[in-house]
C-alpha positions as CSV (number, residue, x, y, z in Angstrom):
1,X,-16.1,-16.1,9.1
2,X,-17.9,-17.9,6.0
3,X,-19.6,-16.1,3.3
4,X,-18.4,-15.0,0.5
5,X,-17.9,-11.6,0.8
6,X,-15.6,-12.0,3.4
7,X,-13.3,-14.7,1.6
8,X,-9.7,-14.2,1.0
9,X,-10.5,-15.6,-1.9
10,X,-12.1,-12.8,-3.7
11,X,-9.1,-10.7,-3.4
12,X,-7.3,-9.6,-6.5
13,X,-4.5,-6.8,-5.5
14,X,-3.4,-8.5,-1.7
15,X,-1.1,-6.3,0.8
16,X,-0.1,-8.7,3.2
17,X,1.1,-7.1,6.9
18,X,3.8,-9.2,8.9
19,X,4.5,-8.3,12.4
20,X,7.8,-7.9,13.8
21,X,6.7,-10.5,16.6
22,X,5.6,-13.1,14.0
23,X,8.8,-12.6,11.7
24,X,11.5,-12.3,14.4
25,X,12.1,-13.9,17.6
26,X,11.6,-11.8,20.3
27,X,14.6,-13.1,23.0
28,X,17.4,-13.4,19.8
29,X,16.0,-11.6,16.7
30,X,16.5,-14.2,14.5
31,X,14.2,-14.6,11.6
32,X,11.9,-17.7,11.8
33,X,12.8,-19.2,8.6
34,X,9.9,-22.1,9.1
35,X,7.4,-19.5,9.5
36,X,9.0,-17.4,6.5
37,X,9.2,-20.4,4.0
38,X,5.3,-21.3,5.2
39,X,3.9,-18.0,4.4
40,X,6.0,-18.1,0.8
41,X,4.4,-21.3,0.1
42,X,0.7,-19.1,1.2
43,X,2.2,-16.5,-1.5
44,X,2.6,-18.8,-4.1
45,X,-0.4,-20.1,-4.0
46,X,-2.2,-17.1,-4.1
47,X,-0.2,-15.9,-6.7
48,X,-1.1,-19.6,-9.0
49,X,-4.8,-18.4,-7.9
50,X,-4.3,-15.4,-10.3
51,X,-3.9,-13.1,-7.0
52,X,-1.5,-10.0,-7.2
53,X,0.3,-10.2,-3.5
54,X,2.5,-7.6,-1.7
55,X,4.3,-8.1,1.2
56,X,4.9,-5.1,4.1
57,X,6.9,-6.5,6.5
58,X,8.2,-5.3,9.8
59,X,11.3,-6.7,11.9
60,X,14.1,-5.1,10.0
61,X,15.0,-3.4,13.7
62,X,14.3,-6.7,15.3
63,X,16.9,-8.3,13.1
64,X,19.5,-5.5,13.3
65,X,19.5,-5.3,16.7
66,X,20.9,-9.1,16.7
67,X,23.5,-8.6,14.0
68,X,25.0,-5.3,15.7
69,X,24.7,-6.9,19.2
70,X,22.0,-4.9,20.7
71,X,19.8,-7.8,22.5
72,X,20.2,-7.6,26.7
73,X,21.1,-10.9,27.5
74,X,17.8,-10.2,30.3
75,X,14.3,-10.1,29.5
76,X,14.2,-6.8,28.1
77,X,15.6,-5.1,25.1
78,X,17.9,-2.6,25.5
79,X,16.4,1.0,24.1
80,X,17.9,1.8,21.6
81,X,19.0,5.8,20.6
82,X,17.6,7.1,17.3
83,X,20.6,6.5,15.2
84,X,21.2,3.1,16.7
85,X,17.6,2.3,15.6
86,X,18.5,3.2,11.8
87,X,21.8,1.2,12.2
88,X,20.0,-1.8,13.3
89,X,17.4,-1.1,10.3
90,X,20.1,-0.6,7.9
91,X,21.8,-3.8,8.5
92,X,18.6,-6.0,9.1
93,X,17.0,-5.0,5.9
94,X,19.5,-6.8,4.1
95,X,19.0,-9.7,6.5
96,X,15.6,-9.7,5.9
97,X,15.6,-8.8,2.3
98,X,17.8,-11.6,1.9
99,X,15.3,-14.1,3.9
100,X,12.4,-13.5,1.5
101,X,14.6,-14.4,-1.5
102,X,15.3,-17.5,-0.4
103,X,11.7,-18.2,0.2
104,X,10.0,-17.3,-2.3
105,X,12.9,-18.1,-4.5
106,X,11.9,-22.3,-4.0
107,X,8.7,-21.1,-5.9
108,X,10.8,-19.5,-8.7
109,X,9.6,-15.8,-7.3
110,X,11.3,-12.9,-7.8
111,X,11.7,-10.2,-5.3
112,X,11.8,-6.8,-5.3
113,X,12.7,-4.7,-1.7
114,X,10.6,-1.3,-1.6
115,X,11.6,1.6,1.2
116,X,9.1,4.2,1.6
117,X,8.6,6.8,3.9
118,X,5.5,8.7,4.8
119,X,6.4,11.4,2.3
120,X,6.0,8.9,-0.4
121,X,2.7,7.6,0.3
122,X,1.6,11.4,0.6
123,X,3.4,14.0,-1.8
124,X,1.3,13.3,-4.7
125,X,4.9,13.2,-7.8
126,X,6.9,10.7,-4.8
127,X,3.1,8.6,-4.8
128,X,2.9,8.5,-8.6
129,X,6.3,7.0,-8.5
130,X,6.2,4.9,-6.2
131,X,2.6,3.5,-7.7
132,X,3.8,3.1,-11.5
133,X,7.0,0.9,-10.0
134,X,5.0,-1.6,-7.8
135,X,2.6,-1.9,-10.5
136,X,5.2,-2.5,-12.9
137,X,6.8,-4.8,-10.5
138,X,3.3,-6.7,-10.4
139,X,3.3,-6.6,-13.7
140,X,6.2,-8.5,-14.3
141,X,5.6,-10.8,-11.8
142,X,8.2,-10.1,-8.5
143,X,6.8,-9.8,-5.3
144,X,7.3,-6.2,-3.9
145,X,8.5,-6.2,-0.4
146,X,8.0,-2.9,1.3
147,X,9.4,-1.8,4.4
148,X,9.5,2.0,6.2
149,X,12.9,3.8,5.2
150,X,13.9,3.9,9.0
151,X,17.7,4.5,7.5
152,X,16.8,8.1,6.9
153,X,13.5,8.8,8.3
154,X,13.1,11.1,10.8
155,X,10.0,11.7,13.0
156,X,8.7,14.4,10.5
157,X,8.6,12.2,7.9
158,X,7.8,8.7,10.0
159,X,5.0,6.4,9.5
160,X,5.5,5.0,12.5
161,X,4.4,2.0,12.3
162,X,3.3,-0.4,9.5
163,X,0.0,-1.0,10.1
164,X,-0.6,2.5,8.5
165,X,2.5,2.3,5.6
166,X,0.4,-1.2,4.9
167,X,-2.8,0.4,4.6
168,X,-1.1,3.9,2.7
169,X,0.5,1.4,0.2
170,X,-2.8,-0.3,-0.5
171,X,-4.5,3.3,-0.8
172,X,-1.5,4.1,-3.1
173,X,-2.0,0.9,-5.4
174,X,-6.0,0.4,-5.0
175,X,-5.6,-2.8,-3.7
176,X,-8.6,-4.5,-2.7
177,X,-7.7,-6.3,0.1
178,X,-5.4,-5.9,3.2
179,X,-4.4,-8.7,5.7
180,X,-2.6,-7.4,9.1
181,X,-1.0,-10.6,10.4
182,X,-0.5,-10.3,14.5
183,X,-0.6,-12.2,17.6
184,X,-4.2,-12.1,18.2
185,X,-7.5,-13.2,16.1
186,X,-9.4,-9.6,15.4
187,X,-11.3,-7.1,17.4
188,X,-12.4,-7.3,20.7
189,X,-14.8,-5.2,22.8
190,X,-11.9,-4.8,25.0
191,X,-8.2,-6.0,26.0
192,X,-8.9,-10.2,25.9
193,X,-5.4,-10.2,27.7
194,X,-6.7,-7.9,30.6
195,X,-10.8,-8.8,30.2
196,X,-12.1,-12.1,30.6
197,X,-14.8,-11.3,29.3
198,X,-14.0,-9.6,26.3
199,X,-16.2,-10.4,23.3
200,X,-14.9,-11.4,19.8
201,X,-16.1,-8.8,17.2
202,X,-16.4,-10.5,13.9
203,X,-17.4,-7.4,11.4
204,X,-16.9,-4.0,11.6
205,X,-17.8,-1.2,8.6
206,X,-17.9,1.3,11.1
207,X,-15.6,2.5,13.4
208,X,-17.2,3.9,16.3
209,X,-16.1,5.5,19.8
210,X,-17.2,2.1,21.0
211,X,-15.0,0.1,19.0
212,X,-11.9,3.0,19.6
213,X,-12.0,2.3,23.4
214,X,-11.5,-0.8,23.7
215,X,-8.5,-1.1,21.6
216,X,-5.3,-1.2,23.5
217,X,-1.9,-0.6,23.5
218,X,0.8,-2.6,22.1
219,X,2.1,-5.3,24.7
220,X,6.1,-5.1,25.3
221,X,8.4,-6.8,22.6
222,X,9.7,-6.3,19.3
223,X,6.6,-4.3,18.0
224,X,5.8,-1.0,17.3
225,X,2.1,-1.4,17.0
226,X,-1.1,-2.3,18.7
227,X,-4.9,-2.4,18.1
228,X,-5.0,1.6,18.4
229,X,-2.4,1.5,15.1
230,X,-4.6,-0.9,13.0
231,X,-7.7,1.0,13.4
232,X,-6.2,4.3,12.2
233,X,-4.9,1.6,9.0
234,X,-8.9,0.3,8.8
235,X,-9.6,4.5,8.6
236,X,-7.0,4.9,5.5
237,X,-8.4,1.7,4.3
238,X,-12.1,2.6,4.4
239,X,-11.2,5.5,2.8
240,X,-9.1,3.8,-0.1
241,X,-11.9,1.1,-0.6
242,X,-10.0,-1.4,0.6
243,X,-11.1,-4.9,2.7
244,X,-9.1,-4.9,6.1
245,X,-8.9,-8.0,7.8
246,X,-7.2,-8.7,11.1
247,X,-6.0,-12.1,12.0
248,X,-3.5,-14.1,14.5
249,X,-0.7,-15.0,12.1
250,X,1.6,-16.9,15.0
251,X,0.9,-20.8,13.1
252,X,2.8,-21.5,9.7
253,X,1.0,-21.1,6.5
254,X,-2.0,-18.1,8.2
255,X,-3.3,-17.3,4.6
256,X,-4.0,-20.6,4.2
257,X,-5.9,-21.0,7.6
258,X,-6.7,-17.5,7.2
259,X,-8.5,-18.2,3.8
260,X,-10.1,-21.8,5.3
261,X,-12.3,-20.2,8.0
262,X,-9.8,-18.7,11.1
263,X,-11.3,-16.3,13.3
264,X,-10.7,-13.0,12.5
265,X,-12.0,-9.3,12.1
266,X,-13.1,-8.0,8.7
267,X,-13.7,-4.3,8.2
268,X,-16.0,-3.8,5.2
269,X,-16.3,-0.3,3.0
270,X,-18.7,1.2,0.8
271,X,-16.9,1.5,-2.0
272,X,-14.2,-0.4,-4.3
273,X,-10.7,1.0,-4.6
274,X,-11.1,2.6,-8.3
275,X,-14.1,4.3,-7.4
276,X,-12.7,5.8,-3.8
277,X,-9.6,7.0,-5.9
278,X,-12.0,8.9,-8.4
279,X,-13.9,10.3,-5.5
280,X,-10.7,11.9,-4.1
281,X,-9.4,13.0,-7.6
282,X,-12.8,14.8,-8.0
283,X,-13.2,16.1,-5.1
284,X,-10.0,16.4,-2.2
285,X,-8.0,17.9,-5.5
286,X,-7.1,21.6,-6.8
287,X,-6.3,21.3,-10.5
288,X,-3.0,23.3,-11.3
289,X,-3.7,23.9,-14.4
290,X,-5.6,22.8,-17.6
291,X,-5.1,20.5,-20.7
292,X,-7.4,21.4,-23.8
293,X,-8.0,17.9,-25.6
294,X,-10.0,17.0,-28.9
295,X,-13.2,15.7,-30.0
296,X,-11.8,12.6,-30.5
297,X,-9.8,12.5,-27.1
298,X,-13.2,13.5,-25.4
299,X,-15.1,10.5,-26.8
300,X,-12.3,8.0,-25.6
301,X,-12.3,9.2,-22.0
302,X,-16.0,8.8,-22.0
303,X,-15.3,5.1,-23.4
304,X,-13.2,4.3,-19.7
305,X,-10.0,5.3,-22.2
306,X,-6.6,7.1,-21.1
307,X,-5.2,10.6,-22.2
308,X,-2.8,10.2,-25.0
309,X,-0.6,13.2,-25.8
310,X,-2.1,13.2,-29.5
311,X,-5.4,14.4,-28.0
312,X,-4.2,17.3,-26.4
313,X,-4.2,20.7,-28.5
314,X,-2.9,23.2,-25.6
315,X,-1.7,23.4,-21.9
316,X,-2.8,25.9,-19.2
317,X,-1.0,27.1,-16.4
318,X,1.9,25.6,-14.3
319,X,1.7,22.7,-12.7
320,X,4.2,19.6,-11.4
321,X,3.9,15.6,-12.7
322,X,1.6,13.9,-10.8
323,X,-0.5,17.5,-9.9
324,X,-4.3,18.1,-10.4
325,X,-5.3,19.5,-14.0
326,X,-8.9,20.4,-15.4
327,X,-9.5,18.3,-19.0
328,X,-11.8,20.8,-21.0
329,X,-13.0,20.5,-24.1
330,X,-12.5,22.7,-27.3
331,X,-15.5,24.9,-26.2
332,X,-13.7,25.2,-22.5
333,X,-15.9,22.8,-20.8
334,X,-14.7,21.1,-18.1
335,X,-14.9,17.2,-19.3
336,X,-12.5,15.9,-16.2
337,X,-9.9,15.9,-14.1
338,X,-6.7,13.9,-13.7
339,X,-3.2,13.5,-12.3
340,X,-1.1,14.4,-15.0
341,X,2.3,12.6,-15.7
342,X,4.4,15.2,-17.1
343,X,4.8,18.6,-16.0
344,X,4.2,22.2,-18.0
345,X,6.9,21.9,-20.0
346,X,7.4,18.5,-20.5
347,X,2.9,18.7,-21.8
348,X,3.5,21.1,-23.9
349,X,6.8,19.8,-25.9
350,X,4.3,16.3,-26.6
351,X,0.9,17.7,-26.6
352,X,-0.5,16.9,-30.5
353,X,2.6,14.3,-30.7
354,X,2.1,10.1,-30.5
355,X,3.1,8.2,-27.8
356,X,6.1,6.9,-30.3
357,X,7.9,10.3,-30.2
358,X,7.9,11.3,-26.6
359,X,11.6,9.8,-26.1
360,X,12.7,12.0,-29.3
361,X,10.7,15.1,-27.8
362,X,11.8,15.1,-24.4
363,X,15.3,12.8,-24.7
364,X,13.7,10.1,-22.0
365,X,11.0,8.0,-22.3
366,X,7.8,8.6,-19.9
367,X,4.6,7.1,-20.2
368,X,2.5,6.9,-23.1
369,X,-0.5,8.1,-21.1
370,X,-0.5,12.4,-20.8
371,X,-3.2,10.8,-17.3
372,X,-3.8,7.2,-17.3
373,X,-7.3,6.6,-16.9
374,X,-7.0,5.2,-13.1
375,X,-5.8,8.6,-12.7
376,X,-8.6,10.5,-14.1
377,X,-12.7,10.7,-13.5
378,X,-15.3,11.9,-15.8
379,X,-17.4,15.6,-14.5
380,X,-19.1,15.4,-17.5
381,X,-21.4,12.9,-18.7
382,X,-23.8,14.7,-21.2
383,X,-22.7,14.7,-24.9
């Protein structure tokens, strides 16, 4: 697609989506280093382009399977039992950890393996946690490489497939822009590999029963996913505020043909990340409790500033890090609300303190921020 709204180019934050069938050869399981050190040199560029990438891969069964001797010397794979699924994980997550270092490592690119679970993305102190470390990682340059903690996930706590930990990771770090790498170039109006003559859909910023019916299931292989899978990640997406593109990543450096013009399937939202994020702190939250801040704290917040313990002057109720709290003012009107990083306790020990003294105050040093202002919106606007 051309225009520029739809450029790769105008990404910032990038999650990047490899499938299992793009990563790992289907017949032996072993990783295609060509196609590996091709998308590293994609990475790198984006990265010299001032873009923030992540990479979620899949394959880590693919390439277990190999290493612990699991591949049918036939056409199909063996099935595998549940704990011979997290043994294979176990043992090709170093394989493929391993196999990104190398790659990006010709570009002088550190790397930094990530294993979530659905929990994670969900349960609001695991989700702060994991978002302050990949934006620290970010921040210092490495290139997070996430995978689903198969090892000890169990079907309560399962993604299921990374189309959707993709799209929860870029809801989790407002990332503006997610590519799904696959075997085929978008949407279609229905299965191209059953329909003749399905029609290519270029642009989608609705999902409709229409477009839900004529995705398919996956076909047989390594993968886990399928066209039903990255419409329920274009859901979390839109949600998040996040670009969602869709594109056949089977040729060696796809971001670069991605970003020059390939076909492909762009879901467009309404919003931008930040401001989806406010929208579900202000409204999809119950505060816990209540932090009463200053005059001066109140005019910072309204100036797109953070919460600094020295603002606050008392701490209502009981509530967890990275739970909902009211921000009031000295007259008990509500002013905000934010995810707070330290619990009761921990808020009340700092509260009137600087930043400086939190290590002496608590014995370990947590963020400077009482709720960093990506984790907080404004209620009220009126001085």
């Amino acid at each position: 697609m051309s225009g520029r709204r739809h450029s790769l180019t105008e990404a910032r934050r990038l999650v990047v989506k490899i499938g299992s069938a793009l990563l790992a050869d289907d017949a032996t399981g072993e990783i295609r280093r060509d196609w590996l050190d091709a998308l590293a040199d994609d990475v790198a560029a984006c990265r010299g382009s001032g873009q923030e990438v992540l990479i979620v891969s899949s394959g880590a069964i693919a390439v277990g399977r190999r290493e612990l001797g699991f591949h049918a010397s036939g056409p199909r794979l063996k099935a595998l039992r549940l704990e011979e699924n997290q043994a294979a994980a176990a043992t090709g997550q170093i394989q493929l950890a391993h196999a990104f270092q190398e790659s990006l490592a010709r570009h002088d690119i550190a790397v930094a393996q990530i294993l979530l679970t659905s929990h994670d993305t969900e349960e609001r102190r695991r989700h702060l946690n994991a978002r302050a470390t990949i934006a620290e990682l970010l921040r210092l340059g490495a290139v997070p490489v996430i995978n689903e903690n198969d090892t000890v996930a169990t079907d309560e706590i399962r993604v299921g497939d990374n189309d959707r930990l993709a799209a929860r990771v870029a809801q989790m770090i407002s990332a503006d822009t997610l590519v799904l790498l696959t075997d085929i170039d978008g949407l279609y109006t229905a299965d191209p590999r059953k329909v003749a003559d399905a029609e290519h859909i270029p642009e989608v910023t609705r999902i409709t029963a229409d477009i839900e019916a004529g995705a398919g299931p996956a076909p047989a292989g390594v993968g886990t996913g399928g066209m039903v899978t990255k419409l329920e990640a274009a859901k979390i997406a839109y949600g998040a505020g996040c670009r969602m593109v869709i594109t056949d990543g089977r040729g060696l450096n796809p971001l670069a043909v991605l970003r020059d013009g390939a076909p492909c399937t762009w879901f467009l939202p309404q919003a931008e990340p930040l401001a989806a994020r406010k929208r579900w702190i202000a409204g999809s939250l119950r505060p816990s409790g209540s932090l009463i801040i200053d005059d001066g704290a109140v005019a910072a917040l309204r100036t797109g500033k953070s919460l600094l313990p020295a603002g606050v002057v008392a701490v209502e109720g009981l509530f967890e890090r990275g739970d909902a709290v009211t921000l009031k003012d000295r007259q008990g009107r509500e002013i905000g609300r934010g995810l707070s990083a330290y619990g009761t306790e921990d808020a009340r020990r700092i509260a009137g303190y600087k930043s400086g003294e939190i290590e002496r105050l608590l014995g370990y040093r947590g963020r400077d921020e009482m709720v960093h202002r990506d984790d907080l919106v404004i209620t009220l606007t009126e001085a």
